[in-house]
Structures are given as C-alpha cells and as structure tokens.
C-alpha positions in Angstrom: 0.0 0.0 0.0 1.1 3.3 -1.2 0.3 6.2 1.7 1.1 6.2 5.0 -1.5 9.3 6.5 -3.8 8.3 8.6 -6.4 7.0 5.5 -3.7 4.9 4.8 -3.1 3.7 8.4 -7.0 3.3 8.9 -6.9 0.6 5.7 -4.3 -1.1 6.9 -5.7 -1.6 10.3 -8.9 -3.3 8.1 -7.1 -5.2 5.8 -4.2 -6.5 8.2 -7.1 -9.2 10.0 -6.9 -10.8 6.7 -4.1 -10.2 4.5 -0.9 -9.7 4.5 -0.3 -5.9 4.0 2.8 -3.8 3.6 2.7 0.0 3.8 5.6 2.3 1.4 5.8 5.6 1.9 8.6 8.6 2.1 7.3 10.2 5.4 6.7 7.4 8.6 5.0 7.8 11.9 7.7 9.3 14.2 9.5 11.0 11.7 9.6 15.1 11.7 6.3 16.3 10.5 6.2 18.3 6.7 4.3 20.4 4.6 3.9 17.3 2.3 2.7 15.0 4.8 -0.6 16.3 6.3 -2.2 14.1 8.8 0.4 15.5 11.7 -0.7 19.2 11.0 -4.2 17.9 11.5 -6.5 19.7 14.3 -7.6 16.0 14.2 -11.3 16.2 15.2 -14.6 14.7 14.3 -17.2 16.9 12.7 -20.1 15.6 11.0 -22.0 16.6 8.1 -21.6 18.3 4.8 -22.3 15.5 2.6 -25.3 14.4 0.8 -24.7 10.6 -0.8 -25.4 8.1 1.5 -22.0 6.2 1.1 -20.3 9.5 2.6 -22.6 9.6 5.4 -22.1 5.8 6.0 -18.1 6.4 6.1 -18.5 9.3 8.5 -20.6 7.3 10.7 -17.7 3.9 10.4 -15.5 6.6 11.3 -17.1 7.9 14.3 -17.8 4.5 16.0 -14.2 3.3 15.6 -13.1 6.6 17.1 -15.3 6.3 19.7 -14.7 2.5 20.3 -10.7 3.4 20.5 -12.0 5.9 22.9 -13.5 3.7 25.2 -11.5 0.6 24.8 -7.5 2.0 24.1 -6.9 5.4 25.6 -3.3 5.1 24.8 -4.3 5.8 21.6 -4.9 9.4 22.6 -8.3 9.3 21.4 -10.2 11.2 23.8 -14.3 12.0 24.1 -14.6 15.8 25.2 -17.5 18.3 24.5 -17.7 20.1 21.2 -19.6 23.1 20.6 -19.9 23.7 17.2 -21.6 27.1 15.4 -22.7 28.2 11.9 -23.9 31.3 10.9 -26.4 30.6 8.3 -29.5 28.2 9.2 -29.0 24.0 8.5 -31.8 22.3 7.9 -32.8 19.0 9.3 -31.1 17.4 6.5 -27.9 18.9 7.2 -28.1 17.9 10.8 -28.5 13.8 9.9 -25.7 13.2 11.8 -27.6 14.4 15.3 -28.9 10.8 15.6 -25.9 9.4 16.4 -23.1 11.7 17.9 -23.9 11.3 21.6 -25.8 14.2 23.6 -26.8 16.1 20.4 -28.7 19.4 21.3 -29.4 22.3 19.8 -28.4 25.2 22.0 -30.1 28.5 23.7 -29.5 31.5 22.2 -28.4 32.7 25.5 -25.7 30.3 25.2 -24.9 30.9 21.4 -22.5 34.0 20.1 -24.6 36.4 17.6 -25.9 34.0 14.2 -24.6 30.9 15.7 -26.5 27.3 16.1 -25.9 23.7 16.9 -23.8 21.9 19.9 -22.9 18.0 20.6 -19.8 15.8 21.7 -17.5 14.7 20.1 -13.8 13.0 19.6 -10.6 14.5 19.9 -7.2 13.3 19.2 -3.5 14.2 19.4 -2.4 12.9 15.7 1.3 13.1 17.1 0.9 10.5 19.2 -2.7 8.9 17.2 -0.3 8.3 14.2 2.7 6.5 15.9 0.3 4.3 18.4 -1.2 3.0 15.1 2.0 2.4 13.4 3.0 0.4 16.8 -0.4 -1.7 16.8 -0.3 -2.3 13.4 3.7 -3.8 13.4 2.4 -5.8 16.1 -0.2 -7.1 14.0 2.5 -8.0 11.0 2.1 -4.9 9.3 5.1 -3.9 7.7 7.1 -0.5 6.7 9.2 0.5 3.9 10.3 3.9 3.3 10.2 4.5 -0.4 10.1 7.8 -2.6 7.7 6.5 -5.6 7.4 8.7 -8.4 5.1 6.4 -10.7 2.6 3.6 -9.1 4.8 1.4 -11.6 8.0 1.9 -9.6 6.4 -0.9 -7.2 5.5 -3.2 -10.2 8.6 -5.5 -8.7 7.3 -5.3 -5.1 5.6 -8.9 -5.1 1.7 -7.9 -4.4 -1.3 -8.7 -5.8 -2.9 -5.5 -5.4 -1.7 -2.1 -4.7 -3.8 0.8 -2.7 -2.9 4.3 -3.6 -3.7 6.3 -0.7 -0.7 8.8 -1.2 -2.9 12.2 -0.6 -0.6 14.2 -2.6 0.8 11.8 -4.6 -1.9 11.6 -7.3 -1.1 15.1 -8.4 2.6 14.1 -9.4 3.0 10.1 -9.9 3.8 10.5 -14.0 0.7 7.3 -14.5 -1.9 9.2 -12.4 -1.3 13.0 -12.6 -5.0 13.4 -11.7 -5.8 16.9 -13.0 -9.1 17.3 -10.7 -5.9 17.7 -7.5 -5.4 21.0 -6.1 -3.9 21.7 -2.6 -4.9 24.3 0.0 -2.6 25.5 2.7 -3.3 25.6 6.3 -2.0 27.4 9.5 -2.7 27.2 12.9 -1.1 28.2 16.2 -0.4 26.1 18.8 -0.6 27.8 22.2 -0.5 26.9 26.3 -4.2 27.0 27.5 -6.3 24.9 30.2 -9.5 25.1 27.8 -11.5 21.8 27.6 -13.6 22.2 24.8 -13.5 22.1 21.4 -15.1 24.8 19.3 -16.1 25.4 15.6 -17.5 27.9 13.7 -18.4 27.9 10.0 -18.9 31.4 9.1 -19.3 30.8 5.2 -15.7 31.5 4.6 -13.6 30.2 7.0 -13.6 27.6 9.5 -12.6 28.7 13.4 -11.7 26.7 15.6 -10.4 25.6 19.0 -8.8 21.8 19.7 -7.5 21.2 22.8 -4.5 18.4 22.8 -5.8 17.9 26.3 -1.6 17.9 27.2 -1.9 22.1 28.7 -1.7 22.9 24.5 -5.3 23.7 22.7 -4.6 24.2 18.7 -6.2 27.5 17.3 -6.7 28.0 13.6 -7.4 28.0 10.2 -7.6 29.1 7.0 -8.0 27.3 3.3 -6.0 29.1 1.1 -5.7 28.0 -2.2 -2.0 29.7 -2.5 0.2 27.5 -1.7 3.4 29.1 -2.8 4.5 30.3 -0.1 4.4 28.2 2.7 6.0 30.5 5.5 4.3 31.4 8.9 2.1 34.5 8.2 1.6 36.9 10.8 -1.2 38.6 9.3 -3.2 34.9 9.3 -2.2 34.7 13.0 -4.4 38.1 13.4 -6.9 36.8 11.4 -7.4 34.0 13.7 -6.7 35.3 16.8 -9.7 38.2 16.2 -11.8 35.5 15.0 -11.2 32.8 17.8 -11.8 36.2 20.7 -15.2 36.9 18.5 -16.6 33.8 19.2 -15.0 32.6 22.6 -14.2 36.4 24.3 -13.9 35.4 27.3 -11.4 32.7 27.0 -8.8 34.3 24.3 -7.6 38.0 23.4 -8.0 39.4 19.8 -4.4 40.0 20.0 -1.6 37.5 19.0 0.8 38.7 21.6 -1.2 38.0 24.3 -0.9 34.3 23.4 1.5 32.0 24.9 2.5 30.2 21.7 4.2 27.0 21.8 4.7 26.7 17.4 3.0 27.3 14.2 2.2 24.8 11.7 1.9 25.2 7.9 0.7 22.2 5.7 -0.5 21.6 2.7 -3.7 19.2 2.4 -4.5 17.5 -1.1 -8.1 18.7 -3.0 -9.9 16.7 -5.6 -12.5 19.0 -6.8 -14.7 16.0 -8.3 -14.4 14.5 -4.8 -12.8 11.6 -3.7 -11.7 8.6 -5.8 -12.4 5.5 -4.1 -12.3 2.7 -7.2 -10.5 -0.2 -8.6 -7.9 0.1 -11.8 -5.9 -1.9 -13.9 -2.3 0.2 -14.8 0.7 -1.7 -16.4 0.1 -4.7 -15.0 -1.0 -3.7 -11.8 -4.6 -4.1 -9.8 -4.8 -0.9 -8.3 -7.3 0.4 -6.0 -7.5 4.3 -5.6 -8.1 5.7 -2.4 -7.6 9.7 -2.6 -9.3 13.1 -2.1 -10.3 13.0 1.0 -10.0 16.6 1.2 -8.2 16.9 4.5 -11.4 14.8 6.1 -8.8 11.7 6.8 -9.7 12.0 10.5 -13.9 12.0 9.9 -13.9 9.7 6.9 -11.0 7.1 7.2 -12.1 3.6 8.8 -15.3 4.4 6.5 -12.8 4.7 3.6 -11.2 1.5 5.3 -14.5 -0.5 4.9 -14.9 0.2 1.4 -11.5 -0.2 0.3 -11.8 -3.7 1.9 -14.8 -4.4 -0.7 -12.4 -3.5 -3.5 -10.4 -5.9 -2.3 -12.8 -8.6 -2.3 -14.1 -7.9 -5.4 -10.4 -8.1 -7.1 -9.6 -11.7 -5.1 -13.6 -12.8 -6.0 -12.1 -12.0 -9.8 -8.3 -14.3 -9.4 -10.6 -17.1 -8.3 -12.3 -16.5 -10.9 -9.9 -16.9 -13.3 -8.1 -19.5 -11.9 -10.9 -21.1 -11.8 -11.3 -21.1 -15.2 -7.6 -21.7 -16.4 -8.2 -24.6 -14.6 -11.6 -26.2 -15.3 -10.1 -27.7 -18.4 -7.2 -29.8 -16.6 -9.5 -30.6 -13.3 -13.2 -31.7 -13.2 -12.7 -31.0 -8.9 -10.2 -29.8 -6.7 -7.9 -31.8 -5.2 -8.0 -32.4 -1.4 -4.8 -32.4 0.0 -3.9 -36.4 2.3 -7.1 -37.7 -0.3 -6.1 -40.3 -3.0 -9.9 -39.1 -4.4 -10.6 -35.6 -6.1 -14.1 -36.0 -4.7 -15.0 -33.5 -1.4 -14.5 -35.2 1.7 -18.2 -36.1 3.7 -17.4 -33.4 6.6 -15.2 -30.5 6.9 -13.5 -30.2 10.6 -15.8 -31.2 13.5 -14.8 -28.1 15.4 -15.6 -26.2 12.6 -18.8 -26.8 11.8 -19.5 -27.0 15.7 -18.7 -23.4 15.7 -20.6 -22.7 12.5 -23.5 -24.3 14.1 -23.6 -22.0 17.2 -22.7 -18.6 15.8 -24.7 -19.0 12.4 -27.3 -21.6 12.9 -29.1 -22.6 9.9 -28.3 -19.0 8.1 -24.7 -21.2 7.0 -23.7 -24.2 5.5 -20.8 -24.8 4.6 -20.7 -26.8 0.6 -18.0 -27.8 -1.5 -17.1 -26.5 -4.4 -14.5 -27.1 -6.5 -11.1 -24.9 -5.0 -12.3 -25.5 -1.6 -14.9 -24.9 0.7 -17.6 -22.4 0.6 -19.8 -20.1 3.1 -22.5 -18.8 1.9 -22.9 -15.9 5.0 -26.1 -13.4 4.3 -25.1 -10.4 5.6 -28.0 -8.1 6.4 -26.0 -4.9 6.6 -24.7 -4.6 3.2 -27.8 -6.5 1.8 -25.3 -8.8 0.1 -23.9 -12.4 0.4 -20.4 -12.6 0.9 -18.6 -16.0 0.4 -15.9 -17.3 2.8 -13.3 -19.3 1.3 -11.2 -22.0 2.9 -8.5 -24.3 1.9 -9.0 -28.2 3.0 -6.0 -29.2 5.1 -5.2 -30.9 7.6 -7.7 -28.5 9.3 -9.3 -26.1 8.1 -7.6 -23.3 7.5 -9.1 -19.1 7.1 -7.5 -18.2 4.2 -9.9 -15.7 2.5 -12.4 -13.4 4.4 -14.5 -14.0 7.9 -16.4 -11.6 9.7 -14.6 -9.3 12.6 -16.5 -10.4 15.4 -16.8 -13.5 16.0 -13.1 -15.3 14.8 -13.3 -18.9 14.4 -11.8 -21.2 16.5 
C-alpha cells in the first residue's frame, strides 16, 4: 500500500485481519512532520456533516464508532471524548443535521448560550495525531504490518514489489506520480497556532468562509486555527493569518482568548498543505501496467472523519479483485481438473465433513443462516449479511484443518 496518513493507516488496520499488507511511503510515523505530509498538521477532530450521498454519510458514521470505540476501549491511543460546541452562521436544515442521531448528547443550544448567528452543539472525539499516528503504526507492526520507506514517483516503480494489489492512498501523490497526474488535485494550505491553554472544549465555527476553531491536545496545548488558502506558494508562517485567527477565535470565545496574537503563549505554528480533488474523492478499482490498483484519494483533509469508513470500502475493493483471481483460476483450470484436489485424499471428490470443530462453531454462531458446501477450489460459506444487503462467500482451503484463508467476519473469529 502506497500512503502512510492516517487514511492509509486506517486501511491497513482493516485489511491486516486478513491479508498480509505492507505500507511504502517517504514520510513514517515518528519522523519530523512536513508540509507534504498532512495528517500531523491535523486539528484531528470529528465533525459531522456536509455530505449528501449516502456512502459519505455511511463512512463518517464507520469513522465515528471506531473513534469512539478506541476511545473507550485503548486510551493510549490518545483518542479522547470531550465536549464540542460547534456554530454556523447561516441556518442548516434537518437534512444537514442527519448526523444528530448518532453523535452522543446532540442538542441544539439556547440562544443565551450561542455567540450572535450561531447554532448547533454536541460531543464529540478529539485526538492528538502526534501521538494517534505513531500508536497505530506500533499496533499495526504488532499485527505483521510492515514498513518501507520508499520515494515512488510512478505507481509502476512498485510493479517489482511482489503484491497482488496495490492501494494508492498517497494524498498528494496523485497530483505528481507520472501514470496518475489526476488533474481534478489542487492543494490548500493551512495554519494554525499552537498555544499553552487549560480550555476543555472544542469549538467550531463555520462562518461561510472560513472555519474557526479551538482543539485542545488535552496535554496544557489547545490548537487555534485556520484558514484554506488556495495559495500554496508560499508556505512560511504569516503573521497577518495569525491576526486573522486570533480576532476571530476572541469573537466567538471572548472570554477565553484575546483578539491579539501577543497576548498568546505560543508554543509553534504549523503550515501544511492538504491535497483537493475538486470532483471529490476517488475510491475505485484500476488496472495500470500490469498492476490491480485500488485508488483511495481526495479525501480533502477529512482523513480523520472519513478514514475507517474509507477502510470498509477499500476492503470491498479488495474482495471484489480476489472474487475475480478465483475466478480466473478457476477457469484456467476447469479444463485440466473436473474437482479440486483435497490435499492427504487419493480421491478428487470433497471429503463427507469439513472439521468437527468447525462446523460446531458454525452451528452455534450461524445456525441454519450457514452451510458450509464444497465446491470445486475448496470450501464455501454462503454468509447473508444483512448490513450490506449482500452475500459474501468465505473461502477456505482443506488441510489438515481447516484453515481461514480468504475473508470472515470481525466479530466473532473462528476457532
């Protein structure tokens, strides 16, 4: 896999349960953060909303309730659930509230409690991506992911890499690898200030032109920020932005921060530049020189609200790419084989019963909903799966046991 923000990591965290995944990239978890890698510059909160199709909502929701599961379940993560106020000056609708269902303790608040034009208030996740993007890197080596730093300049530099498929997730990448050069990329820069402050909450404000916001790192630091500024030329700390956000950030929170910049504590500025696909993001299978690609770009600096959802449908891809080897295989072979051989049988023919323990299992978690049939290349599940309103096959190889070789729900493993 080609990427290493946090897109990238989120993928890898889905695929590693299954297959075996290796992640290239030039930048790595733990190295100095810079302008070209963007998930460390991140405010790296949720914030739901402003999306219409029902496969964007569906990945912000997978996003929220993995956040909010590492939340509850790994706090060395440095995922943490504190209070978000968020305001907008111009009037949402109910449809641009759908997310209000389910972000915990959604409500709407008084005016008394709003600053002048402002709506809207619920909780929400926030992380520290400094430490978010190296605890993943550790979990996932632990898991048999592996890393390789590598400067690609073409997806076809890792044509001698060994894998069967290879994800591009390389945020800025697509704008520059010679057999992409995606002309719908454009970048935006951002800045924001980080500064010494005891404020627990996190605030937004969408005024119609720029986003304000406070993220606290809950270490003593909160983040204040931002801009999108299409000029990314020059990429140098600007003091007149710092104004900027400073009088915005005391116009909506007065009591908590000064209009002026000096008055600030500041611990550092960062400036990075996030990738923008203008057509939105591309999240699709290709076939390039050889290669079975599967693009996983333009996220538009929403890695941290869409990525596990961007995970789950990556992992689709993926199955829809090994449903197509058996495939062939299976009919390169049909020719030479009338049925799959069973490996220990002198007979072709499928054996009476797969593994008692297996089927025991089966029995218990699935009931009737799963039988297990042979067919020829091993045997098969067929698993209804209510969610996606689809029915997935499970693949297995006959051994000595049987062995999980091609997909299986998350929860629960089998024995």
């Amino acid at each position: 896999m080609l990427g290493i923000r946090v897109v990238g990591l989120a993928i890898a965290a889905q695929l590693s349960r299954i297959h075996d995944i290796t992640i290239i990239a030039k930048n790595l978890p733990g190295d100095r953060p810079t302008l070209e890698w963007a998930s460390p510059w991140a405010g790296a909160n949720f914030v739901a909303g402003y999306c219409t199709l029902p496969r964007d909502r569906m990945m912000q929701r997978d996003t929220f309730i993995e956040l909010w599961r590492l939340a509850s379940r790994y706090p060395e993560s440095s995922v943490k659930k504190i209070p978000m106020e968020e305001f907008f000056d111009k009037e949402r609708t109910e449809d641009d509230l759908w997310f209000k269902d389910f972000v915990p303790d959604f409500r709407l608040l008084t005016e008394e409690e709003l600053p002048e034009g402002a709506k809207g208030g619920y909780t929400t996740i926030v992380l520290n991506p400094n430490i978010f993007l190296v605890w993943m890197r550790k979990t996932l080596e632990t898991s048999g992911v592996k890393f390789e730093r590598m400067d690609l300049h073409a997806l076809s530099d890792a044509r001698h890499l060994g894998h069967d498929i290879l994800i591009n997730a390389s945020g800025l990448g697509p704008k520059y690898l010679v057999d992409v050069q995606d002309p719908d990329m454009l970048f935006l820069k951002g800045q924001i200030i980080l500064v010494k402050s005891d404020y627990k909450k996190c605030m937004m404000r969408d005024d119609g032109r720029n986003y304000t916001y406070v993220i606290p790192r809950l270490d003593g630091t909160v983040i204040v920020g931002g801009i999108r500024d299409p000029n990314v030329s020059n990429t140098e700390v600007d003091l007149d932005v710092d104004k900027d956000i400073t009088r915005r950030i005391n116009k909506t929170l007065p009591a908590n921060f000064s209009a002026d910049p000096a008055e600030y504590d500041i611990v550092g500025h960062n400036v990075g530049i996030r990738p923008y696909r203008s057509t939105g993001m591309r999240i699709e299978k290709d076939i390039k020189n050889g290669q079975n690609i599967i693009h996983a770009y333009g996220i538009t600096g929403g890695g941290y609200i869409f990525g596990f959802g961007v995970a789950r449908e990556v992992a689709k891809l993926v199955d829809d790419f090994i449903d197509l080897f058996l495939t062939t295989k299976h009919n390169e072979d049909a020719g030479a084989h009338s049925h799959a051989e069973v490996k220990g049988s002198e007979s072709n023919a499928a054996p009476d019963t797969c593994n008692e323990n297996i089927l025991s299992w089966l029995d218990s978690t699935f009931g009737n909903e799963c039988l297990p049939t042979f067919e020829e290349g091993g045997w098969v599940l067929m698993l209804s799966d209510e969610e996606n309103a689809m029915v997935r096959r499970s693949y297995f190889e006959l051994d000595e046991d049987l062995i999980f070789s091609r997909h299986w729900p998350l929860n629960p493993s089998p024995p």
